[in-house]
C-alpha positions as CSV (number, residue, x, y, z in Angstrom):
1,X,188.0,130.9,150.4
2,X,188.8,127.3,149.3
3,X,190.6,126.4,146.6
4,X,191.4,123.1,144.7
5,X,193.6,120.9,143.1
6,X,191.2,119.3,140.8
7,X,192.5,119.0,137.3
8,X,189.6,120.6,134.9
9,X,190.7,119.4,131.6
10,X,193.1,116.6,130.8
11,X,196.2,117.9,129.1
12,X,195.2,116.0,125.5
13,X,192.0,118.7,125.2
14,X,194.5,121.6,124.9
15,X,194.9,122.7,121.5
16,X,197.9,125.4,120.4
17,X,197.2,128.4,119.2
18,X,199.6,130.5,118.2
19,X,201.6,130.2,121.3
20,X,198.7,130.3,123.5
21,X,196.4,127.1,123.9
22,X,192.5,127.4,123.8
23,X,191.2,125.1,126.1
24,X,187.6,123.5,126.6
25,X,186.7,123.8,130.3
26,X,184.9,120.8,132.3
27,X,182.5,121.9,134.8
28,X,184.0,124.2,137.6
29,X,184.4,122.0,141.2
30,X,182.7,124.2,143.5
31,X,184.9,124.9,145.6
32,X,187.0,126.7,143.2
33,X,185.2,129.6,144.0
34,X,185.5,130.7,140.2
35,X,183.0,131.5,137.1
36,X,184.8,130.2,133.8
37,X,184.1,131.2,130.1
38,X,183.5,128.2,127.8
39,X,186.8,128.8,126.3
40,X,190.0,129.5,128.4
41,X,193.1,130.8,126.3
42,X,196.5,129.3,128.3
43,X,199.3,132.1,127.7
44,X,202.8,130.7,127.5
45,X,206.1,132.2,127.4
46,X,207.3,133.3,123.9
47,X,210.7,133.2,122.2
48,X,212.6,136.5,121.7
49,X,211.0,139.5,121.8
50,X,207.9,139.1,120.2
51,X,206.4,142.6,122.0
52,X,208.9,144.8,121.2
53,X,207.6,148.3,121.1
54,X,204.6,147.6,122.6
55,X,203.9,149.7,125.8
56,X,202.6,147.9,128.9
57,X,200.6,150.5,131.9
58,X,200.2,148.1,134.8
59,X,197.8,150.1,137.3
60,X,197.0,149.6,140.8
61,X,195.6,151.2,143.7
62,X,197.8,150.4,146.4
63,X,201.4,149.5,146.2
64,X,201.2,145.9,146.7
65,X,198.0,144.7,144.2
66,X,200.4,144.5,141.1
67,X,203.1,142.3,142.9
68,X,200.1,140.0,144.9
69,X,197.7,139.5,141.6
70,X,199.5,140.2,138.5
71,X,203.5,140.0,139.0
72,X,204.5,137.2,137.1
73,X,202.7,138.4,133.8
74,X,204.1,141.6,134.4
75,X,207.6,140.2,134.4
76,X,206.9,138.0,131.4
77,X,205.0,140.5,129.4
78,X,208.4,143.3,130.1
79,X,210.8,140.0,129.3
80,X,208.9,139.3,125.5
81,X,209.4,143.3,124.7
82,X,207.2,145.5,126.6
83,X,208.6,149.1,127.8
84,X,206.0,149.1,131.0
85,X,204.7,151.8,133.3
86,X,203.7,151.7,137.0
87,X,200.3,154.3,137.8
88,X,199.3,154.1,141.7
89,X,196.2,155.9,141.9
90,X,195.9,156.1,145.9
91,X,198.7,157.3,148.5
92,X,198.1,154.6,150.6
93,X,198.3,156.5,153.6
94,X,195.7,154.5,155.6
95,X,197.9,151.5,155.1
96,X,200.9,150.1,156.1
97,X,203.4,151.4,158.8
98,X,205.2,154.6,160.0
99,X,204.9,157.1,162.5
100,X,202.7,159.4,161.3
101,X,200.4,159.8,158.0
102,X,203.9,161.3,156.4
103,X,206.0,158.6,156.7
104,X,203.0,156.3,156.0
105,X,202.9,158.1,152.9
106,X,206.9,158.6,151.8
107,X,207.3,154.3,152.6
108,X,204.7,153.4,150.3
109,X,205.2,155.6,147.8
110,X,209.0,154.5,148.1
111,X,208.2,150.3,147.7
112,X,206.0,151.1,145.1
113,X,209.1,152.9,143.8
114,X,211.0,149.7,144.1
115,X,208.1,147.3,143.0
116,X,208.5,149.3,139.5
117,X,212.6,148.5,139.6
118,X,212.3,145.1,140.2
119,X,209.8,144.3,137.9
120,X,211.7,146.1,134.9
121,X,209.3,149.0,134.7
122,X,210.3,152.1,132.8
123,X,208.9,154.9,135.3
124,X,205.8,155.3,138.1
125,X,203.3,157.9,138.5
126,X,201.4,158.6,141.6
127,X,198.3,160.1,141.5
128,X,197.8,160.2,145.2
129,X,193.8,159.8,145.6
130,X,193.0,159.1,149.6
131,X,193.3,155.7,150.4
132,X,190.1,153.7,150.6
133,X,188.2,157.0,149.8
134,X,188.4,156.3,146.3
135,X,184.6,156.7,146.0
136,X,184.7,160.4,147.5
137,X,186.5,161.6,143.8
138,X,184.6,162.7,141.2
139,X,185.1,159.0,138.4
140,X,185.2,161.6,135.0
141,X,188.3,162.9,137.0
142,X,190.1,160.4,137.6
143,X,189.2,159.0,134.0
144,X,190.5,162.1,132.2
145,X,194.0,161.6,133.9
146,X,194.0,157.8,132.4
147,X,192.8,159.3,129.3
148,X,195.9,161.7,129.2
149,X,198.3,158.9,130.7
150,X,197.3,156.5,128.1
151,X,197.7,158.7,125.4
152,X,201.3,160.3,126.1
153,X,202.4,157.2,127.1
154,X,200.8,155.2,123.8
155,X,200.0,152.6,126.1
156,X,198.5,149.1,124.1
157,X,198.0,146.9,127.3
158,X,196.8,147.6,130.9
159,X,196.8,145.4,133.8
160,X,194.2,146.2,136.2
161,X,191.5,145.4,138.9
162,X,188.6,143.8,136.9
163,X,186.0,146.8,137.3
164,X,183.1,144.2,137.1
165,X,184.4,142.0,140.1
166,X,180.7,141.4,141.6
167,X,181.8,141.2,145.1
168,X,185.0,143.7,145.2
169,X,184.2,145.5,148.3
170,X,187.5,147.9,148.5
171,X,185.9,151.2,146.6
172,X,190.1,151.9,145.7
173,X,189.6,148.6,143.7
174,X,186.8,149.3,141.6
175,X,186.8,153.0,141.0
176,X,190.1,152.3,139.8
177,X,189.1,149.4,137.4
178,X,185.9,151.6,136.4
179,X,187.9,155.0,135.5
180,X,190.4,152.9,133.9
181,X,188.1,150.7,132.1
182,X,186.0,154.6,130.9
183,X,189.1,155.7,130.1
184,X,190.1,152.8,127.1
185,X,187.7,153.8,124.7
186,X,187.8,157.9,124.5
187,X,191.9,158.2,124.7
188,X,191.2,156.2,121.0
189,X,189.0,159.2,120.0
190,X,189.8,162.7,118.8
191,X,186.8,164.1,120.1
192,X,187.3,163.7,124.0
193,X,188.9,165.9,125.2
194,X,190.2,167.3,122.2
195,X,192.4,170.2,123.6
196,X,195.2,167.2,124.5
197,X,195.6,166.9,121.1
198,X,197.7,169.4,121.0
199,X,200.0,167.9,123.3
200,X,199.6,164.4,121.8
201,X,197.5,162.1,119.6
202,X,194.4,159.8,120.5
203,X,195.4,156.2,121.4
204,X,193.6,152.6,121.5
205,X,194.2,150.6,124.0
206,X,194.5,147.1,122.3
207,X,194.6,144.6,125.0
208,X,192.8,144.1,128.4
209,X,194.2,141.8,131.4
210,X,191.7,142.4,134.3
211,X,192.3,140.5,137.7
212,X,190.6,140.3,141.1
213,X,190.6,139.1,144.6
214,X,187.2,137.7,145.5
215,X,185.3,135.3,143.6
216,X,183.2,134.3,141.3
217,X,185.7,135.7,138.7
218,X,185.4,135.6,134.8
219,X,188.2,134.0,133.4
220,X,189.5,133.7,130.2
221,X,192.8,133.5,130.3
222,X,195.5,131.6,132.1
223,X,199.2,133.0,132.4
224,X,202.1,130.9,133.0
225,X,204.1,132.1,135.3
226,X,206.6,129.3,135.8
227,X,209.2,131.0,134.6
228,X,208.6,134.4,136.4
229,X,207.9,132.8,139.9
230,X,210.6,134.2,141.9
231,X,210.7,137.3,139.9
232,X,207.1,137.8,141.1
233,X,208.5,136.7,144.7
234,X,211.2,139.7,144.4
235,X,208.6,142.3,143.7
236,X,206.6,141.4,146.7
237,X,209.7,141.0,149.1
238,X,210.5,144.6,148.4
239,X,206.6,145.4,149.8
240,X,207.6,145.8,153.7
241,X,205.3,148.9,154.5
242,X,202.4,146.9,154.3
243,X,200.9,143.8,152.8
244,X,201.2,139.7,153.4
245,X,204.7,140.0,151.7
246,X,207.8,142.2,152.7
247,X,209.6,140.8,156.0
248,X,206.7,138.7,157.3
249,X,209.1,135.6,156.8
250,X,211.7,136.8,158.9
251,X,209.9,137.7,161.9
252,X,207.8,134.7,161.3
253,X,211.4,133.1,161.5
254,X,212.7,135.2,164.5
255,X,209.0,134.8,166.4
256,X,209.4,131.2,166.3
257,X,213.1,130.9,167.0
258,X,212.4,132.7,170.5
259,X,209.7,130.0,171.1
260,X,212.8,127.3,170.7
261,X,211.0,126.2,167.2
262,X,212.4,126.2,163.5
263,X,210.2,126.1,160.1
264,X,213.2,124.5,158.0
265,X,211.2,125.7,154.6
266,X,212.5,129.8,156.0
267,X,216.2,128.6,156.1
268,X,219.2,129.7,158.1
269,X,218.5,133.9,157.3
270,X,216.3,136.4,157.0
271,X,216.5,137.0,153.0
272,X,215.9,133.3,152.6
273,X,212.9,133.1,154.9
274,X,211.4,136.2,153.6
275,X,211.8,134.8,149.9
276,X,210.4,131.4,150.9
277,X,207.3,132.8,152.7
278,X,205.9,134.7,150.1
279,X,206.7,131.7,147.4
280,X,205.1,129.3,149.6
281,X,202.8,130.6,152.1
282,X,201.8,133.8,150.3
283,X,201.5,132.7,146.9
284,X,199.8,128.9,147.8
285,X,199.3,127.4,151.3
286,X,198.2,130.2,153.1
287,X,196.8,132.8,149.3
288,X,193.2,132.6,150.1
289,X,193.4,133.8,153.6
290,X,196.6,136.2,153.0
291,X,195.0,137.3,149.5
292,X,191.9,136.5,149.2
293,X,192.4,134.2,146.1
294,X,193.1,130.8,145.2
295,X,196.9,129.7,144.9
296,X,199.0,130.6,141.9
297,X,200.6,126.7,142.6
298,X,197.1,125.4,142.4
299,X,195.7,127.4,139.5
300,X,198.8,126.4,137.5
301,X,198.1,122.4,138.6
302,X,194.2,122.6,136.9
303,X,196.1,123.0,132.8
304,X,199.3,121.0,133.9
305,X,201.4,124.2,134.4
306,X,203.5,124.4,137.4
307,X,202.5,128.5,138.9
308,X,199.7,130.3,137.1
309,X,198.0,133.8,137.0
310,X,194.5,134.1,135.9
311,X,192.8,136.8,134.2
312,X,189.2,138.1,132.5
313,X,191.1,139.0,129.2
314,X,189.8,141.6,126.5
315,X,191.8,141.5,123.0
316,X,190.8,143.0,120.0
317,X,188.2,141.2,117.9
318,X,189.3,139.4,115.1
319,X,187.9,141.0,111.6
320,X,185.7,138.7,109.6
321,X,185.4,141.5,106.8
322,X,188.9,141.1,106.5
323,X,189.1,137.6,105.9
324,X,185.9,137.7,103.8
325,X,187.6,140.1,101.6
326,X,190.8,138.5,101.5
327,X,189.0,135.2,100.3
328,X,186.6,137.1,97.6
329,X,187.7,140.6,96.6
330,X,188.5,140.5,92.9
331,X,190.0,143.3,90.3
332,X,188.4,145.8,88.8
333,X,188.0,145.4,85.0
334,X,189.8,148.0,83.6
């Protein structure tokens, strides 16, 4: 999967919006291996704590998808205000290393544990659904669990697999986008389910940050990450069960100090090599073969930002009643 370093739009076209910049895309280069919307939103860091009381649910099937795809607006997004939440929906136990299914099970279940505490997460559920038999589960399920997550946990933004990424081919990825995506619109609605309320009260789901893998991709908005780069870096060091992250700088390091050879860019120990790999070779020379998607470095470079994160964003529609009445609503003669 190729990716580019061809600038789309020169920095002059980028307009500010409220903190965020709408941009008017040139064509794509084709070997972005990208689909664009006509009008890409850049999302910059804000000042303070502008989210404060908002609640974040950042969902993944497998212990590393939040720390590969989504990491750095995780970090950004729990640094403006956010209280967040971590919801794994497989076990992972076909992936990743240990001596039997057990431990395969207990050291993913434990990184993701440490993926939540490094990215400032407030607590992570495990749903435990077979890994890469995602598609053997009954979808209304595992959408009636989101349903009832999203609505004790009055969640307003998720972070999740895009669930129309037209050439996903992991069935954990996309059931868990589709059930997620089923899920958004009756947890706002007394009348699913209605015996949880009870328990709790219905709950919208405001805002939508869908990511993916393979291309063509929607896009529609661009994160910048600059600031959260290593932070995103951390949560994927902590990712040694399985994954392109973890250790796989220090026994890149080790395997090519028993050859007599030294990449200087891994340092002098294994913490350093294992941060540097990820941020370097994970993240941008080596992303589309290690993840299947263009560099964060190179993504950033297209709208003049330094590291990036791009997503197929869904916010709430602005109200053009509202303004209209606003603008012509009078008093009533008394």
């Amino acid at each position: 999967m190729a990716t580019s370093g061809a600038l789309l739009v020169p920095v002059a076209a980028v307009a500010s919006v409220n903190n965020k910049e709408a941009v008017k895309e040139a064509p794509i280069d084709k070997d972005d291996n990208e689909t664009i919307f006509d009008e890409v939103i850049i999302e910059r860091p804000l000042k303070g704590r502008p989210h404060l009381g908002k609640v974040l649910a950042v969902i993944q099937p497998h212990c590393d998808d939040i720390p590969i795809f989504a990491g750095g607006t995780v970090a950004k997004l729990i640094d403006e205000g956010y209280i967040g939440y971590l919801i794994r929906t497989t076990n992972d136990d076909a992936a990743g290393s240990g001596k039997n299914y057990g431990e395969v099970v207990a050291n993913n279940e434990a990184d993701t544990e440490a993926v939540g505490r490094v990215l400032g997460l407030k607590k992570t559920y495990h749903l435990n659904y077979r890994n890469h038999n995602m598609d053997e589960n009954n979808i209304q399920e595992i959408k009636s669990r989101m349903i009832f997550l999203i609505r004790m946990l009055k969640v307003d933004t998720v972070i999740c697999y895009d669930p129309w990424a037209p050439y996903e081919n992991n069935p954990d990825h996309y059931i868990t986008g589709r059930a997620v995506e089923a899920a958004i619109g009756p947890a706002g609605s007394r009348l699913d389910y209605p015996e949880q309320m009870d328990l709790m009260d219905a709950h919208g789901v405001s805002e939508k940050y869908f990511f993916t893998r393979r291309g063509p991709q929607y896009v529609n908005r661009i994160v910048d990450i600059s600031n959260y780069i290593d932070k995103k870096v951390e949560s994927n060091m902590v990712n040694v069960t399985q994954g392109p992250a973890g250790n796989n700088g220090s026994r890149l390091r080790n395997k090519l100090a028993a050859q007599g050879k030294k990449l200087p860019i891994l340092g002098d120990d294994d913490r350093t090599a294992d941060f540097n790999y990820i941020k370097h070779f994970v993240l941008d020379i080596e992303s589309p073969r290690l993840r299947f998607s263009p560099s964060d470095k190179k993504i950033g470079e297209k709208y003049g930002l330094e590291w990036a994160e791009r997503f197929h964003y869904i916010g709430p529609i602005h109200s053009n009643e509202e303004d209209y009445i606003a603008k012509n609503a009078i008093p009533l003669k008394k």
